[in-house]
Biopython code that builds the backbone (N, CA, C, O; Angstrom):
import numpy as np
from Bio.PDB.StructureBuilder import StructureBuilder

atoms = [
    (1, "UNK", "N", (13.422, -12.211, -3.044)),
    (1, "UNK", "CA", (14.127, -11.977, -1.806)),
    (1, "UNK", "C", (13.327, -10.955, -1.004)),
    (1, "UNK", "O", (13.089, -9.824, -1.429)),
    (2, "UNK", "N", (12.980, -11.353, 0.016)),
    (2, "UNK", "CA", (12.242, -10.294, 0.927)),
    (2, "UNK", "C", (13.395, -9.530, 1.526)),
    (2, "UNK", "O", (14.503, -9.948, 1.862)),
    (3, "UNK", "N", (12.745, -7.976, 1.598)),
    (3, "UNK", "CA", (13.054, -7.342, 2.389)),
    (3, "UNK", "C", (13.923, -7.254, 3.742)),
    (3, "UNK", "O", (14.996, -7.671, 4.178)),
    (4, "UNK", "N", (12.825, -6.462, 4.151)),
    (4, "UNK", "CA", (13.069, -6.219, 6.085)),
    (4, "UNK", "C", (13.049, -7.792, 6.660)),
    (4, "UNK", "O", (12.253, -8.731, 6.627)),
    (5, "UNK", "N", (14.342, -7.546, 7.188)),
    (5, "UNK", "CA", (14.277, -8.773, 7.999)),
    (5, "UNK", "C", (15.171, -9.445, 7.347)),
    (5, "UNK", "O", (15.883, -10.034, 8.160)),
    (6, "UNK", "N", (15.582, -9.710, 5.939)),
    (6, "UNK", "CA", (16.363, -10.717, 5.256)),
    (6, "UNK", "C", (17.527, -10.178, 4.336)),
    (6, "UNK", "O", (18.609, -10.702, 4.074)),
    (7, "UNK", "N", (16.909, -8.798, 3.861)),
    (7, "UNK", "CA", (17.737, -8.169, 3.058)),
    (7, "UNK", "C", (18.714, -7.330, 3.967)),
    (7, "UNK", "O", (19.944, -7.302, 3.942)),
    (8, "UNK", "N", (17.716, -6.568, 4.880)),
    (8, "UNK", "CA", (17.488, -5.493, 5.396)),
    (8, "UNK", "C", (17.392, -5.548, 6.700)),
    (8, "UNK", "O", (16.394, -6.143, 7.107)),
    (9, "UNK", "N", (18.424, -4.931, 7.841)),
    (9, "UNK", "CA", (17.573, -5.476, 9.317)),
    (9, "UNK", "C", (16.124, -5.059, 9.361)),
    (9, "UNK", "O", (15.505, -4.567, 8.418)),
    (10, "UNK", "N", (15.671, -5.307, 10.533)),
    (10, "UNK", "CA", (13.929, -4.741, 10.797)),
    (10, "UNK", "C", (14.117, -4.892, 12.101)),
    (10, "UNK", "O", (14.644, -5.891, 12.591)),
    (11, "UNK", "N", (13.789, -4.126, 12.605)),
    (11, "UNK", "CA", (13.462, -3.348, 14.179)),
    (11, "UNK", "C", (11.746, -3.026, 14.830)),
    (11, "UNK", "O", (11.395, -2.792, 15.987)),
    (12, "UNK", "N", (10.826, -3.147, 13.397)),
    (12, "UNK", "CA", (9.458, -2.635, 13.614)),
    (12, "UNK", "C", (9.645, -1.606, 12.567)),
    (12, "UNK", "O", (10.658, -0.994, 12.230)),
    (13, "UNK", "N", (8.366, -1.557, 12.112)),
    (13, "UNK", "CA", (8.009, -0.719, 11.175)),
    (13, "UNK", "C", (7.739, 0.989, 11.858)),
    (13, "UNK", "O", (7.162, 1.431, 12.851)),
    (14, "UNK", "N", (8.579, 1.641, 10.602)),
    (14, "UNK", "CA", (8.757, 3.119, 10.937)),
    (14, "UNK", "C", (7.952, 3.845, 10.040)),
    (14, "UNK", "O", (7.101, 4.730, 10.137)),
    (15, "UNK", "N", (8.586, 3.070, 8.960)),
    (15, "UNK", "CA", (7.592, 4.074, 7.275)),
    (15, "UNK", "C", (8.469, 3.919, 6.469)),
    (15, "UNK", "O", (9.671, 3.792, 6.702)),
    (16, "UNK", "N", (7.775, 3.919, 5.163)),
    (16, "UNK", "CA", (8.302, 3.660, 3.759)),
    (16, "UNK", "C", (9.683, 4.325, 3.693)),
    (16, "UNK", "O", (10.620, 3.603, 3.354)),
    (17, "UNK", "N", (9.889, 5.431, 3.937)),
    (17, "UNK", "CA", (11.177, 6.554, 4.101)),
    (17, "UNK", "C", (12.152, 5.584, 5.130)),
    (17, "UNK", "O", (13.263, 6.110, 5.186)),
    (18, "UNK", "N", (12.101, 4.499, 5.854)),
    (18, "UNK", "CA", (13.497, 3.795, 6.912)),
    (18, "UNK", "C", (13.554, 2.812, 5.848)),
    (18, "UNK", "O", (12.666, 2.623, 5.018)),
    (19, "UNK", "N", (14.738, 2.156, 5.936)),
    (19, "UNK", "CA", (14.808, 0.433, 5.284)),
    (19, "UNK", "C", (16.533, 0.467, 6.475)),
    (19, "UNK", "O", (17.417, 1.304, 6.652)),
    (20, "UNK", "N", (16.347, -0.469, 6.841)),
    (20, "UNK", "CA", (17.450, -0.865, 8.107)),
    (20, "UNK", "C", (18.667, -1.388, 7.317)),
    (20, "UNK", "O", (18.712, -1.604, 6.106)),
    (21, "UNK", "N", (19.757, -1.568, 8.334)),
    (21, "UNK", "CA", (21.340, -1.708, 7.634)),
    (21, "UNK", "C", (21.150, -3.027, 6.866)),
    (21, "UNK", "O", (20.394, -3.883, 7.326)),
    (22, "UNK", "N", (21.824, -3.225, 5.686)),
    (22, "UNK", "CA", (21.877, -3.954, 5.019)),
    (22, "UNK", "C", (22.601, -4.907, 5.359)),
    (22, "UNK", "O", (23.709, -4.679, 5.843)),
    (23, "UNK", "N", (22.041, -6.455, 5.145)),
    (23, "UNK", "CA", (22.671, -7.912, 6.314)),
    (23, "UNK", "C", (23.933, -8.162, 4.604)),
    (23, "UNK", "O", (23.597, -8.411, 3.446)),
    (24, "UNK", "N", (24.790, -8.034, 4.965)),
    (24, "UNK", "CA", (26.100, -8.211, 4.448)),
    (24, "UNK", "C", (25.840, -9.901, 3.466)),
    (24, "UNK", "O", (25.777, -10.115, 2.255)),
    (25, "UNK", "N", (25.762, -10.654, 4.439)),
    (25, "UNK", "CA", (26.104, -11.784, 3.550)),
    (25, "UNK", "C", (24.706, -12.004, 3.081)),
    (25, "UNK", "O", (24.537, -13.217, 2.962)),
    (26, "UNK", "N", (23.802, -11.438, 2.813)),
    (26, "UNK", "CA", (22.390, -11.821, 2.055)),
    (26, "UNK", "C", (22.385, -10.535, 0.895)),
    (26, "UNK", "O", (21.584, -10.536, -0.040)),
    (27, "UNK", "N", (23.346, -9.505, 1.090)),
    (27, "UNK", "CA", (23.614, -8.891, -0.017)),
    (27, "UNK", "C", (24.628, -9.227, -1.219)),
    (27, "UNK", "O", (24.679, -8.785, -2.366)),
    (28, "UNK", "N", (25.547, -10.324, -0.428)),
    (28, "UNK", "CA", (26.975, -10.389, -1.469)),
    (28, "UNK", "C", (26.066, -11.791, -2.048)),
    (28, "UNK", "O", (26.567, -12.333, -3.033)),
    (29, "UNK", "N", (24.332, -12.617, -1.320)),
    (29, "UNK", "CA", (24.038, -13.632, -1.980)),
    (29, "UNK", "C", (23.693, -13.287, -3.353)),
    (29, "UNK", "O", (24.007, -13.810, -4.422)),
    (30, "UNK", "N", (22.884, -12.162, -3.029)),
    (30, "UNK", "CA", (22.227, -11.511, -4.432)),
    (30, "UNK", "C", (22.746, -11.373, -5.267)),
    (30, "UNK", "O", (22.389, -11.909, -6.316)),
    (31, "UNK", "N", (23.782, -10.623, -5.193)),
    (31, "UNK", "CA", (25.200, -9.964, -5.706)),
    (31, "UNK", "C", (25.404, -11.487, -6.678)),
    (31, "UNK", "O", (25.408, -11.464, -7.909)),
    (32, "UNK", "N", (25.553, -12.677, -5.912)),
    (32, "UNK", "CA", (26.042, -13.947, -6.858)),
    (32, "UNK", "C", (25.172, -13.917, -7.579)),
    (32, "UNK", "O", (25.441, -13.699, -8.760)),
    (33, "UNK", "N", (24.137, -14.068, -7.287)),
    (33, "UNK", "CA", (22.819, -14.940, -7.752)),
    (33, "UNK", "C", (22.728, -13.993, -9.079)),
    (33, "UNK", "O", (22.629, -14.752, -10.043)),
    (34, "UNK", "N", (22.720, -12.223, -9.633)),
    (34, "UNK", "CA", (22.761, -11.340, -10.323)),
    (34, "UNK", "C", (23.961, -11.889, -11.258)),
    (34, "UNK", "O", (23.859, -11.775, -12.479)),
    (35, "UNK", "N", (24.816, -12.337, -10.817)),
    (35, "UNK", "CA", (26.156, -12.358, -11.408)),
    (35, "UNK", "C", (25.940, -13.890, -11.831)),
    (35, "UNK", "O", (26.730, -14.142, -12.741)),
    (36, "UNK", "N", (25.225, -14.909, -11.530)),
    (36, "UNK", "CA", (24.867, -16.124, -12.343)),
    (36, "UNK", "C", (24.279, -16.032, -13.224)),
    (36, "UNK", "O", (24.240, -17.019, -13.958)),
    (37, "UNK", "N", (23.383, -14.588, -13.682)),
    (37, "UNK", "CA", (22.642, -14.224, -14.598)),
    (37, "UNK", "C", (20.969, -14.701, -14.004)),
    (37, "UNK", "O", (20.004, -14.664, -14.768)),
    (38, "UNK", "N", (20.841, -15.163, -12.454)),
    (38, "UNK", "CA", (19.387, -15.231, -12.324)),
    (38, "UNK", "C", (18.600, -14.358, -12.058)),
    (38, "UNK", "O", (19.027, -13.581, -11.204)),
    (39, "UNK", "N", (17.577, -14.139, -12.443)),
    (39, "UNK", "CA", (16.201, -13.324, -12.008)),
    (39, "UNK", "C", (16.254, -12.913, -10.466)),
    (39, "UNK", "O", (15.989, -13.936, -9.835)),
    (40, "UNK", "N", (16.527, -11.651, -9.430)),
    (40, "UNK", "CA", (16.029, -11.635, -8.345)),
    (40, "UNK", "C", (15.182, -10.898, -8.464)),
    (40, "UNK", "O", (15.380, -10.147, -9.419)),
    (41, "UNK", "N", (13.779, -10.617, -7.658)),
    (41, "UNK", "CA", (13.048, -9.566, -7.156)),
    (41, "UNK", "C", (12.831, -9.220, -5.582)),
    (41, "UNK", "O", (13.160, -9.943, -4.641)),
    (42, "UNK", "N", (12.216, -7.981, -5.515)),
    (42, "UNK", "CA", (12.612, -7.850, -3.993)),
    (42, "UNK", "C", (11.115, -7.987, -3.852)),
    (42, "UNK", "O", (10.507, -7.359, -4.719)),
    (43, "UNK", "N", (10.379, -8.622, -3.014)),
    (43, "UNK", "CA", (9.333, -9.194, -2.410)),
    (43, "UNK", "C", (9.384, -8.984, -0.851)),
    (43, "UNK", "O", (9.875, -9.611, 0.087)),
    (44, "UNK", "N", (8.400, -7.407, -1.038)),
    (44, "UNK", "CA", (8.067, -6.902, 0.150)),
    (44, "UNK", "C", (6.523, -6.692, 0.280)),
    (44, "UNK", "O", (5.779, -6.883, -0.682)),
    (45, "UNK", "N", (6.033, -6.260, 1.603)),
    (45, "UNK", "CA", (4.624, -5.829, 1.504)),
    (45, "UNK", "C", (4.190, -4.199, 1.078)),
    (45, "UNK", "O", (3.160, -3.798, 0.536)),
    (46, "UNK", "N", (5.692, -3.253, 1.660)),
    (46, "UNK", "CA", (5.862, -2.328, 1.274)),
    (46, "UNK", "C", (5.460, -2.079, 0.013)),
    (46, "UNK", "O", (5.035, -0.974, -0.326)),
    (47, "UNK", "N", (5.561, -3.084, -0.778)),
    (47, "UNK", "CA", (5.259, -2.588, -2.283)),
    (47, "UNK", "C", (3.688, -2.010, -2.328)),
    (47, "UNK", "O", (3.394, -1.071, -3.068)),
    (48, "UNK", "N", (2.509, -2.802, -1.284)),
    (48, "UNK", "CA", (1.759, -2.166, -1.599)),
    (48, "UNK", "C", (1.417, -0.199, -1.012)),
    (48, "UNK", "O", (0.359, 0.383, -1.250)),
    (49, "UNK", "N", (2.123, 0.174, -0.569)),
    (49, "UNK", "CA", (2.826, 1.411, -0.766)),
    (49, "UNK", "C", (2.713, 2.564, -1.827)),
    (49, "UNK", "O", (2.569, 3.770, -1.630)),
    (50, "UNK", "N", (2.836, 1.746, -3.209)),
    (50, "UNK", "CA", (3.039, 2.284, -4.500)),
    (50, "UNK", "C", (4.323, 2.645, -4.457)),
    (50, "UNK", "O", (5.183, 2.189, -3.703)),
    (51, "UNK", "N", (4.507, 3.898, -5.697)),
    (51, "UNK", "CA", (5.905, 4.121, -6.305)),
    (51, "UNK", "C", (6.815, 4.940, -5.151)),
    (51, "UNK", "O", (8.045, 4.970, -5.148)),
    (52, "UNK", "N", (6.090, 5.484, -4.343)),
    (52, "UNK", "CA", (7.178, 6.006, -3.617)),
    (52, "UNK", "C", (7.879, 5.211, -2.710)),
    (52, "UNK", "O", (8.989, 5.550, -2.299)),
    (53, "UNK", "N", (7.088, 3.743, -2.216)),
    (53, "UNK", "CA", (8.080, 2.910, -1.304)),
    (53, "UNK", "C", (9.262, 2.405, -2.420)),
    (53, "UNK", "O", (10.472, 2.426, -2.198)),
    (54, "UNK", "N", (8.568, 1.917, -3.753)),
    (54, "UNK", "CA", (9.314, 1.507, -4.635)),
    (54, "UNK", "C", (10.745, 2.635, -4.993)),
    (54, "UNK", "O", (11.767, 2.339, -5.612)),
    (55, "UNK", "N", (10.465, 3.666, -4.510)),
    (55, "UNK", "CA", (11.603, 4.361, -4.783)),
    (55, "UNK", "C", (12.325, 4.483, -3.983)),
    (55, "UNK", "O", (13.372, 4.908, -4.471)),
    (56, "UNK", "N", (12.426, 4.301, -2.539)),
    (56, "UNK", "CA", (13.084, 4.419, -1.535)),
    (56, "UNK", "C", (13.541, 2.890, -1.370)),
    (56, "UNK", "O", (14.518, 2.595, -0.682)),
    (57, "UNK", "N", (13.040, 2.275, -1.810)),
    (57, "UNK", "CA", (13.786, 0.372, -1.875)),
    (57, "UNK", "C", (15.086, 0.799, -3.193)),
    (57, "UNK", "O", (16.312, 0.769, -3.087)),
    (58, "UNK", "N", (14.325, 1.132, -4.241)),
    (58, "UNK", "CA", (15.240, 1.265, -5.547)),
    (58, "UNK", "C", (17.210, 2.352, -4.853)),
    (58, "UNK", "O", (18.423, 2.172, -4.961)),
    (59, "UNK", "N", (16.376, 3.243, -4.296)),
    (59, "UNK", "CA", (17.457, 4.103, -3.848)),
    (59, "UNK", "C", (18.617, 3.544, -2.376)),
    (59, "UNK", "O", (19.745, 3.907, -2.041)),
    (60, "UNK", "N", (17.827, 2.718, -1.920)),
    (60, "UNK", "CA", (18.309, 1.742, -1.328)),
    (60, "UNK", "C", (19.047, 0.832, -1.673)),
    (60, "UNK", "O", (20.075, 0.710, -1.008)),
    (61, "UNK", "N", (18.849, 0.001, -2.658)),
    (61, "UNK", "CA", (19.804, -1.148, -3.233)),
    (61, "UNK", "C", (20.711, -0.759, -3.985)),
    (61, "UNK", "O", (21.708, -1.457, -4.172)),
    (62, "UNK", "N", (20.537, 0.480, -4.588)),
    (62, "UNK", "CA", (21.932, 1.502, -4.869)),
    (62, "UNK", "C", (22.879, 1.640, -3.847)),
    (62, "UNK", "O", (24.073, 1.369, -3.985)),
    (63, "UNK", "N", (22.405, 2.019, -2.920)),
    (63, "UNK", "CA", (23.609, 2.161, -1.795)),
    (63, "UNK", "C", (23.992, 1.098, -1.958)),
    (63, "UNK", "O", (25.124, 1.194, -2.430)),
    (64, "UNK", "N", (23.600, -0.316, -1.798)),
    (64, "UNK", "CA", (24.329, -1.668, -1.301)),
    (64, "UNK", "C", (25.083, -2.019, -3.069)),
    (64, "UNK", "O", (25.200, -3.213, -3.345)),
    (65, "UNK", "N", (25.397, -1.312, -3.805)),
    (65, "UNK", "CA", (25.581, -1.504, -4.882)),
    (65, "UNK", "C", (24.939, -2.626, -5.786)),
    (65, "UNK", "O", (25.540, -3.431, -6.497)),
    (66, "UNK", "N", (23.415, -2.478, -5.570)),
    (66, "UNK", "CA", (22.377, -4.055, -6.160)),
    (66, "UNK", "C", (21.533, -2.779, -7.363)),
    (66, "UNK", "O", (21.182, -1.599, -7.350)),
    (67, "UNK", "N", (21.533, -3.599, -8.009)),
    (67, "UNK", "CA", (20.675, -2.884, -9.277)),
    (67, "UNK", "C", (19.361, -2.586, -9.331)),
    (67, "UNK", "O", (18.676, -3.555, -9.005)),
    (68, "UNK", "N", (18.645, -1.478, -9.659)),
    (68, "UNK", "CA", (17.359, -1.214, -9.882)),
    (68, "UNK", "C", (16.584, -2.503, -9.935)),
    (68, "UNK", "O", (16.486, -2.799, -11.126)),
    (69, "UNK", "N", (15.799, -3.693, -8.942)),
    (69, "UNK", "CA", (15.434, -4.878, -9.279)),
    (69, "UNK", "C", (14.048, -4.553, -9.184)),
    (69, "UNK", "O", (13.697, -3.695, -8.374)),
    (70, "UNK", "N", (13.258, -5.102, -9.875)),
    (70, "UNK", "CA", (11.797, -5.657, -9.446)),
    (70, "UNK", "C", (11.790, -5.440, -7.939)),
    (70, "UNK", "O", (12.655, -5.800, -7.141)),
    (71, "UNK", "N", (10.269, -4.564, -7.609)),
    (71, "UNK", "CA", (9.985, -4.438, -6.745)),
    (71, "UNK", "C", (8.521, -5.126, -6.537)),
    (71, "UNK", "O", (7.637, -4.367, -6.935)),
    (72, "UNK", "N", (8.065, -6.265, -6.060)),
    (72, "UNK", "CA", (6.602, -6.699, -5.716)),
    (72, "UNK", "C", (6.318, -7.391, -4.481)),
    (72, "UNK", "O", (7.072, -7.963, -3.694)),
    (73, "UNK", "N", (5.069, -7.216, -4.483)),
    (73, "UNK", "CA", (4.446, -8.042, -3.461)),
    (73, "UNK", "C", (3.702, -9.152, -3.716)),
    (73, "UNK", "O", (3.157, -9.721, -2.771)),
    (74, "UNK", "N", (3.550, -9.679, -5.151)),
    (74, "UNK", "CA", (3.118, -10.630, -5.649)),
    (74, "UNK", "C", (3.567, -11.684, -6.304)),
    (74, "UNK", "O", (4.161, -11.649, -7.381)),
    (75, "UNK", "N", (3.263, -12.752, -5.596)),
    (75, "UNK", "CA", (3.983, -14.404, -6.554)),
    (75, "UNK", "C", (3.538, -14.577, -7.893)),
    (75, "UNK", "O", (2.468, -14.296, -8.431)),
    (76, "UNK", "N", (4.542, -15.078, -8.303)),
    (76, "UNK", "CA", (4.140, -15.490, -9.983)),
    (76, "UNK", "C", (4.413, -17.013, -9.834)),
    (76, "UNK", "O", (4.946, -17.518, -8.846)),
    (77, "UNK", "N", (3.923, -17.777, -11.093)),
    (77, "UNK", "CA", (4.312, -18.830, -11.594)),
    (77, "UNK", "C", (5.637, -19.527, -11.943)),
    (77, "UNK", "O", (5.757, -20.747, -12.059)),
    (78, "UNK", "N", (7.052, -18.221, -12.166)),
    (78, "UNK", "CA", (8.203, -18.288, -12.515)),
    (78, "UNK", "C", (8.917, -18.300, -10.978)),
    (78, "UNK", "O", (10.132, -18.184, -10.817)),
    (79, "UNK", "N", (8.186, -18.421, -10.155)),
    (79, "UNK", "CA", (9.294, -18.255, -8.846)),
    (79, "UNK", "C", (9.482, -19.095, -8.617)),
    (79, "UNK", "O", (8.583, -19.908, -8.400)),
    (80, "UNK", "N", (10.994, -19.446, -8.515)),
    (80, "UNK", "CA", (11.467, -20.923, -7.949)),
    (80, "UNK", "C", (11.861, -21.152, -6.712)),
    (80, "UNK", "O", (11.876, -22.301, -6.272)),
    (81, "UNK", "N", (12.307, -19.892, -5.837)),
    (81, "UNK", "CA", (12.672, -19.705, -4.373)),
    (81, "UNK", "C", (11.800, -18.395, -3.939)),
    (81, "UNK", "O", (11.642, -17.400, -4.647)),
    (82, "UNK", "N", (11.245, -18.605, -2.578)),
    (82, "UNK", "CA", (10.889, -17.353, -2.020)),
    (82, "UNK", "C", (12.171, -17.146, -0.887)),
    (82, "UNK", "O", (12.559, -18.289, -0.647)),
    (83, "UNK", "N", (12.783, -16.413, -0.293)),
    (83, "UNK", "CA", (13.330, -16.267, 1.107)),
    (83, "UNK", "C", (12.775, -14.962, 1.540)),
    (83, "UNK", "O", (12.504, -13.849, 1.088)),
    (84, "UNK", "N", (12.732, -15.820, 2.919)),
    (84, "UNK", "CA", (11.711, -14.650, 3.817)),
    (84, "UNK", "C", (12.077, -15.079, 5.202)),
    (84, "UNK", "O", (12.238, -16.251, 5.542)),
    (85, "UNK", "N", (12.219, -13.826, 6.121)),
    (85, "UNK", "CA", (12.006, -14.546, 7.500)),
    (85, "UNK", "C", (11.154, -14.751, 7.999)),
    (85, "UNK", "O", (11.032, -14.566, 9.210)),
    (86, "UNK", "N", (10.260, -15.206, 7.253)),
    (86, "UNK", "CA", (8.356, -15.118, 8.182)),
    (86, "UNK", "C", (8.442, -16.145, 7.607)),
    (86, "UNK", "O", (8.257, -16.923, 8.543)),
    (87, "UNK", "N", (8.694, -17.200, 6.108)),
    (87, "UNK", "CA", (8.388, -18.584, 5.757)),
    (87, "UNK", "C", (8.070, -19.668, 6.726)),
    (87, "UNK", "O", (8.581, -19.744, 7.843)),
    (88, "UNK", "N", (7.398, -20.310, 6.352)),
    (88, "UNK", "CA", (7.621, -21.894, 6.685)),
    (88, "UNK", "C", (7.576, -22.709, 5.740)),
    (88, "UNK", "O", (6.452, -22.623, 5.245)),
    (89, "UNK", "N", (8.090, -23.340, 5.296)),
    (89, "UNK", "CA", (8.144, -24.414, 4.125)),
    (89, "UNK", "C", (7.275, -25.331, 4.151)),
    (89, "UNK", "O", (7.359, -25.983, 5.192)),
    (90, "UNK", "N", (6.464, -25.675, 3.454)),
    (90, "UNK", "CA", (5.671, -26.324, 3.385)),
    (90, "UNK", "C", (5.625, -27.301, 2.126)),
    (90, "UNK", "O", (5.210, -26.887, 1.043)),
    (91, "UNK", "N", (6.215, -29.056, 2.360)),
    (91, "UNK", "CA", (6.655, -29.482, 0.901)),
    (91, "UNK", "C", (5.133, -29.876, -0.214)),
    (91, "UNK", "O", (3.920, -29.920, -0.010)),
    (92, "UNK", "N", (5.807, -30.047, -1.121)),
    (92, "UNK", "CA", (4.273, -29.986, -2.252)),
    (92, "UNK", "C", (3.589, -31.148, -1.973)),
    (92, "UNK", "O", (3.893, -32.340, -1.916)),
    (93, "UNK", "N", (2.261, -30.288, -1.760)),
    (93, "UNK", "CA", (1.333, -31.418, -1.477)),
    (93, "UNK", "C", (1.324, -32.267, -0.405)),
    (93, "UNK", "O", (0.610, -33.266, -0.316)),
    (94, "UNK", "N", (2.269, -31.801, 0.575)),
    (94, "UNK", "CA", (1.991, -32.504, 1.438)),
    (94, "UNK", "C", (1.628, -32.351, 2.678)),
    (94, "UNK", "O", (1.916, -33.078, 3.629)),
    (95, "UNK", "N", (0.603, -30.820, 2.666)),
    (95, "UNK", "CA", (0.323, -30.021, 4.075)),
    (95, "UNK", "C", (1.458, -30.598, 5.303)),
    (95, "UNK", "O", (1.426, -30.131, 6.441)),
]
sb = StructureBuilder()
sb.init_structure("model")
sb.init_model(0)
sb.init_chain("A")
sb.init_seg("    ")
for serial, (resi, resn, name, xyz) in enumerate(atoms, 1):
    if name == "N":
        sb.init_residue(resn, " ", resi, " ")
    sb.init_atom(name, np.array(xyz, "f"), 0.0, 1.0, " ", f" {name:<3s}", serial, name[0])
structure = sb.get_structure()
């Protein structure tokens, strides 16, 4: 789940220290998706940042009552959904 913009409003980038009001119904999605027992991570660019953006995301999803999750900026092999507001879908293989 990305960030700014999906998790998180975004207005323009301020610095690792802002993360914008939290979008209600993309928090109570997580909230399910946690409570189905699936894997979320938060997939930002911020991550490359290091630990201190990672700590101000972590201290963040506390407020929205979301659990200490994975913080990266990198795809794995196990990802079955990205959401992002920058995507475009692109189906397999078929530019």
């Amino acid at each position: 789940m990305d960030l700014d913009g999906t998790l998180a409003e975004y207005h323009g980038w301020i610095g690792i220290h802002h993360i914008g009001k939290a979008i209600t119904p993309m928090v109570e999605r997580v909230q399910r998706w946690i409570g189905e027992g699936k894997t979320v991570k938060i997939f930002t660019a911020r991550a490359c940042e290091g630990t201190a953006a990672t700590e101000f995301i972590h201290a963040w999803l506390d407020k929205q009552g979301l659990p200490k999750l994975e913080v990266t900026n990198v795809k794995d092999f196990g990802m079955t959904e990205l959401w992002d507001d920058r995507c475009i879908s692109i189906g397999t293989n078929t530019g």
